[in-house]
N, C-alpha and C positions, 0 to 999 in steps of 0.2 A: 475551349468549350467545356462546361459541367458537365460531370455526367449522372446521370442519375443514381440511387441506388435502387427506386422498384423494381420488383419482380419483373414488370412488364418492357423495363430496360435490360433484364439479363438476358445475354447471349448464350444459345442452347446446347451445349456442348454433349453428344450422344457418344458413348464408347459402344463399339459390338465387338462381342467376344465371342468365340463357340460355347463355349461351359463356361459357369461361375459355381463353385463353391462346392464342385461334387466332393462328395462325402462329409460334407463340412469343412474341406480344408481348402486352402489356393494355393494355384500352381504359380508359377513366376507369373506369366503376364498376369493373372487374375493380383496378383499381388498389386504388381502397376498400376492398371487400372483402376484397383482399390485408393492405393494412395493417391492418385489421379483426383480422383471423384473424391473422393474426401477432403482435398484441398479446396477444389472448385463450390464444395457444399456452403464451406464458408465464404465464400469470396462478391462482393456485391457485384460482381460484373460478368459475371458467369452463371450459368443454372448448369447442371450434369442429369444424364439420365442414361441409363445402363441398356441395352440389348442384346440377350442371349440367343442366339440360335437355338440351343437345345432348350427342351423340356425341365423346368427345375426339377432337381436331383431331390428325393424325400430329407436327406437329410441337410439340406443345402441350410446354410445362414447369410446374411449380409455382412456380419462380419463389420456392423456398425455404420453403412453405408446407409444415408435416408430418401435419397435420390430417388426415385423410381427407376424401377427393373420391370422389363417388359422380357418376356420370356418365346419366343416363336415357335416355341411346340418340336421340332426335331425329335427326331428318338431313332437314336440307329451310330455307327462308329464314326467316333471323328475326322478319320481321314479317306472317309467315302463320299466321293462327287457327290452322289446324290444330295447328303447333306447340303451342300450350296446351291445344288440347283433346287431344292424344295425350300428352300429356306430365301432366296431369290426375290419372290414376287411377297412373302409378307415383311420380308424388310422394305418393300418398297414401298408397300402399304403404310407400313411404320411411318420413312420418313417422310411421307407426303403426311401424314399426321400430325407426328412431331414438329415437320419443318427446321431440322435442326438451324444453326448455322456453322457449327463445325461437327463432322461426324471422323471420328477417332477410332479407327481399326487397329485391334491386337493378333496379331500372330496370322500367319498366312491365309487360311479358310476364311476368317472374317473380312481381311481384305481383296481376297477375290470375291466373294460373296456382297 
């Protein structure tokens, strides 16, 4: 079978992170994920799209990623439950939005989260 290459044939691949890009720099998995998403950018059979738990950092860049980043507002330490449990019900908001069809967790908070 053909597959197409429109838009409306890519499959929507979501990565959530807790942070991207504080201070301007990436940490390992931000790194990953970066090159992740920047593979899939080009690829006709995939679309990417970024979700951060925290608030973007003032100094944050993409770091050349074109993808759309969705940000969930968090503000508070990374390795406090809270974080996951307020961050909970608008990731779910998220992917009932998005509708991913694959969703790509980095590092432990975003996958329990």
């Amino acid at each position: 079978m053909a597959t197409s290459t429109g838009t409306s044939d890519r499959r929507t691949v979501l990565h959530v992170l807790s942070g991207f890009s504080i201070a301007g720099t990436l940490g390992g998995a931000e790194r990953v994920a970066a090159t992740i998403i920047k593979s899939l950018e080009a690829s006709p059979r995939y679309k990417p799209a970024l979700c951060v738990l925290r608030a973007p950092d003032p100094g944050a860049e993409l770091h050349g990623l074109t993808a759309p980043v969705l940000h969930l507002g968090y503000v508070g330490p990374d390795l406090d439950w809270r974080m996951a449990a307020r961050s909970v019900l608008r990731l779910r908001k998220t992917l009932r939005e998005i509708k991913p069809d694959i969703v790509h967790s980095h590092l432990w908070l975003a996958a329990f989260t």
